[in-house]
C-alpha positions as CSV (number, residue, x, y, z in Angstrom):
1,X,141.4,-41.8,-15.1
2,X,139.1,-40.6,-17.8
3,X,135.5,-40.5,-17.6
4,X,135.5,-42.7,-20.9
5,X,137.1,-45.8,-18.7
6,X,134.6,-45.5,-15.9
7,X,131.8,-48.3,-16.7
8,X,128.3,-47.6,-15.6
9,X,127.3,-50.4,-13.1
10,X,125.5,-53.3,-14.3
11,X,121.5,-53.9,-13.4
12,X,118.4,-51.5,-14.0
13,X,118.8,-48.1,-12.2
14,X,117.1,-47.8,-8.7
15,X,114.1,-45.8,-9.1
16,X,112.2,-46.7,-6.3
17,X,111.5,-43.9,-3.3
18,X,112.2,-45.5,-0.5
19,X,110.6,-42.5,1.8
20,X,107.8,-42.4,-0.1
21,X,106.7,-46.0,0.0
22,X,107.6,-45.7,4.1
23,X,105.3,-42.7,4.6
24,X,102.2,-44.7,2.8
25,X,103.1,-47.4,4.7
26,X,103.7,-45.7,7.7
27,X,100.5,-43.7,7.6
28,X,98.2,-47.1,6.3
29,X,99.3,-49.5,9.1
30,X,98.6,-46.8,11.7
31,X,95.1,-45.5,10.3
32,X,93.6,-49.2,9.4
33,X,93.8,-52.9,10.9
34,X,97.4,-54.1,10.8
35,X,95.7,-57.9,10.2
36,X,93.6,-56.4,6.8
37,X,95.9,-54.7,5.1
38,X,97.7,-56.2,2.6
39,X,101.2,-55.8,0.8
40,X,99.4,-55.5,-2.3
41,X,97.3,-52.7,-1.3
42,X,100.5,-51.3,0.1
43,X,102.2,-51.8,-2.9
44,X,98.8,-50.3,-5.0
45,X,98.9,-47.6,-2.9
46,X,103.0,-46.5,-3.2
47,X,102.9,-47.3,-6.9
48,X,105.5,-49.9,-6.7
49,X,105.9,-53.2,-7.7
50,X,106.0,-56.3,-5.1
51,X,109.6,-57.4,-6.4
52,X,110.9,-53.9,-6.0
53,X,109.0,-53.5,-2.5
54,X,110.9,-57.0,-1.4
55,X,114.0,-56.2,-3.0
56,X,114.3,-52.9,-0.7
57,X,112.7,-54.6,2.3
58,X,113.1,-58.2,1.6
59,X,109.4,-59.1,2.9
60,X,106.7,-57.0,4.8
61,X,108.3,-57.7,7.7
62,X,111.3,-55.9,6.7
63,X,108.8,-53.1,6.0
64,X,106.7,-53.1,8.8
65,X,110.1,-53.1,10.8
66,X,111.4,-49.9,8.9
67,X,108.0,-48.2,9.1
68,X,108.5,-48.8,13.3
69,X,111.8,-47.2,12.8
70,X,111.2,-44.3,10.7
71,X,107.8,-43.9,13.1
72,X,110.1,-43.8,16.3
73,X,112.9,-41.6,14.3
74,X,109.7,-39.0,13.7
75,X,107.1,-39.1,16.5
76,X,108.4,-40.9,19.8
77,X,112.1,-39.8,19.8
78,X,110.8,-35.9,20.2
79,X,109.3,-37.3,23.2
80,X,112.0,-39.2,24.6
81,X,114.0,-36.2,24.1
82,X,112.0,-34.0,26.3
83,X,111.7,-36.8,29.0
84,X,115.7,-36.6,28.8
85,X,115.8,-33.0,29.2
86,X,115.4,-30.7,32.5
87,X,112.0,-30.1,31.6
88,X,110.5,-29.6,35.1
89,X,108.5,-32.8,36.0
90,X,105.2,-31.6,36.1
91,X,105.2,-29.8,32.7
92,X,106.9,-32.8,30.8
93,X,104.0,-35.1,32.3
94,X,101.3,-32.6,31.2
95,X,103.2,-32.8,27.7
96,X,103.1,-36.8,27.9
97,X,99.0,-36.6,28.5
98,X,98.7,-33.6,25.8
99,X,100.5,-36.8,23.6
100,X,98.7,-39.6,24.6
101,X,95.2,-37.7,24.4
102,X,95.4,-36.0,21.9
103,X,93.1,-37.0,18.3
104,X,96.7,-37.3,16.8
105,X,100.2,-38.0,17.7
106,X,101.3,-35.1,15.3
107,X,99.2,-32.8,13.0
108,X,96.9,-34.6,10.1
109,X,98.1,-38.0,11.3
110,X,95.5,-41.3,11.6
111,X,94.3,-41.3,15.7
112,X,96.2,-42.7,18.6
113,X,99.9,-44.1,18.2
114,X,101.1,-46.2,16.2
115,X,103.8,-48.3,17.9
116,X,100.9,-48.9,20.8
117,X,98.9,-49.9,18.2
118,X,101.6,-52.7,16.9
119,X,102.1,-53.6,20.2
120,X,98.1,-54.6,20.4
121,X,98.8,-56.6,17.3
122,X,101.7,-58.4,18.5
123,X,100.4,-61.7,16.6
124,X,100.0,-60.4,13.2
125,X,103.6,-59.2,13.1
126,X,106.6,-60.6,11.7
127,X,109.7,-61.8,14.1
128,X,112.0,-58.6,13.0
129,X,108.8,-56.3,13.7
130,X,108.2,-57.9,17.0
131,X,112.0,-57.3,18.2
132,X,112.1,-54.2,17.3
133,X,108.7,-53.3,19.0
134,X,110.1,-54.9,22.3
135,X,113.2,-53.1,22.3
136,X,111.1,-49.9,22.0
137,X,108.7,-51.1,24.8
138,X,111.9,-51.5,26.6
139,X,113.7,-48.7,25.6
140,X,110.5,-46.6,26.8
141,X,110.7,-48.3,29.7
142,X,114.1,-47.0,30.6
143,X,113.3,-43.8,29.5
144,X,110.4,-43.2,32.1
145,X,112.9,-44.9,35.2
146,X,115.5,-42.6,34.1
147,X,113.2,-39.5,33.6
148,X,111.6,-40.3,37.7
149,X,115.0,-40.9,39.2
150,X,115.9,-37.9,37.9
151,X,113.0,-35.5,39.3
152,X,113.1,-37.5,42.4
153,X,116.5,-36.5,43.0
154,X,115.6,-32.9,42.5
155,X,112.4,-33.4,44.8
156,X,110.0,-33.5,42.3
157,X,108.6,-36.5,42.5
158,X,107.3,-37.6,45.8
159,X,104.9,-40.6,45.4
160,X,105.7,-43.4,47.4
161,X,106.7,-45.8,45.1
162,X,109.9,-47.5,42.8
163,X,111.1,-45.6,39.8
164,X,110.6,-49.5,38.4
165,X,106.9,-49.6,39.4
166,X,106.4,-45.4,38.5
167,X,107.7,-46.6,34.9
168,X,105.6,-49.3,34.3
169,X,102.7,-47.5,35.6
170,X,103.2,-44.7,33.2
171,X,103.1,-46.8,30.4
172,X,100.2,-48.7,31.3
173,X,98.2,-45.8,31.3
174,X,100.0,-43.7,28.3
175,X,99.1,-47.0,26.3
176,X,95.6,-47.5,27.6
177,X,94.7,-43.6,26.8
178,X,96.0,-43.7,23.2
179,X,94.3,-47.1,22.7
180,X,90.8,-45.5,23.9
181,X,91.8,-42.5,21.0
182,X,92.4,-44.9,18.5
183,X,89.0,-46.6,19.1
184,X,87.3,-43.5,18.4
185,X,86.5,-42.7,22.1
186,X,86.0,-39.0,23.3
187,X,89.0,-37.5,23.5
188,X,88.7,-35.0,25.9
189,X,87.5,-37.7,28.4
190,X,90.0,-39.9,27.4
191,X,92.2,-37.2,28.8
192,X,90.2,-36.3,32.1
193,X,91.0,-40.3,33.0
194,X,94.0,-40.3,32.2
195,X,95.2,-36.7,34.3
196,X,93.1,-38.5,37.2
197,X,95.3,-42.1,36.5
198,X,98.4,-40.1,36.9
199,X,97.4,-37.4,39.7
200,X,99.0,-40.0,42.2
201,X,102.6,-39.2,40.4
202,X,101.8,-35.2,41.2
């Protein structure tokens, strides 16, 4: 075959930076209110068009999903790994408060986290967004069961309680600490609370 019989597909050329509009969007949703931003100002702010943001994402619910995705791919799987890792039990929990605490989830990033932060706004999300924040509440869920059977069979966890119950507790007050972050709240107190909350699981 020559290079003269190959035909150039039909349709305009796809220009559009598909990482680029995600890391504006990514970064927007997580440093303003979910419920006030607009796919407009998303749009303004990626330099793309509406019908070439819909016709990569559909609708903003396709975006918002991705942007969970790509969030989870870049800030909580690094976590999850270390909860899956023999990372002795007392250092990874110290590492989940450093995380939860901390002004940001990563260098230069907006405060608090941003999948807690969609989980607040629950009702302002699309169905796809919603399922795939529940799967990663879920998923989390199973991660910190896992990560407390596991030091409980190798004796380091000794509070008298369910890995089922440990979980949830975890989460409650992982969520709570990088809600209080988020709201501006002291940060370094935020963490004092929360190394108390979790001194039971020591």
């Amino acid at each position: 075959m020559s290079l003269d019989s190959i035909k150039p597909s039909r349709g305009r050329p796809k220009t559009l930076d598909r990482d680029h509009i995600l890391d504006v969007a990514m970064n927007s949703y997580w440093k303003e209110n979910i419920a006030n931003l607009s796919l407009n100002e998303i749009c303004r702010r990626s330099g793309v068009s509406k019908p070439g943001l819909y016709r990569e994402f559909s609708n903003e619910d396709g975006l918002m999903k991705a942007v969970l995705i790509r969030y989870q791919e870049q800030v909580l799987g690094p976590v999850q790994q270390m909860l899956n890792s023999d990372v002795p039990f007392r250092e990874a929990l110290d590492n989940l408060i450093s995380f939860a605490a901390s002004v940001s989830c990563h260098d230069e990033s907006p405060n608090g986290c941003l999948f807690i932060k969609m989980r607040e706004s629950r009702t302002h999300l699309g169905e796809a967004t919603r399922a795939q924040v529940d799967f990663l509440e879920e998923q989390g869920l199973v991660t910190f069961q896992k990560w407390v059977e596991r030091s409980k069979a190798k004796g380091e966890f000794s509070a008298e309680m369910s890995s089922e119950f440990a979980a949830t507790y975890i989460d409650a007050q992982l969520s709570n600490a990088s809600s209080q972050v988020a709201r501006g709240e002291d940060p370094q107190m935020v963490q004092k609370i929360l190394v108390a909350a979790l001194s039971i699981l020591k």
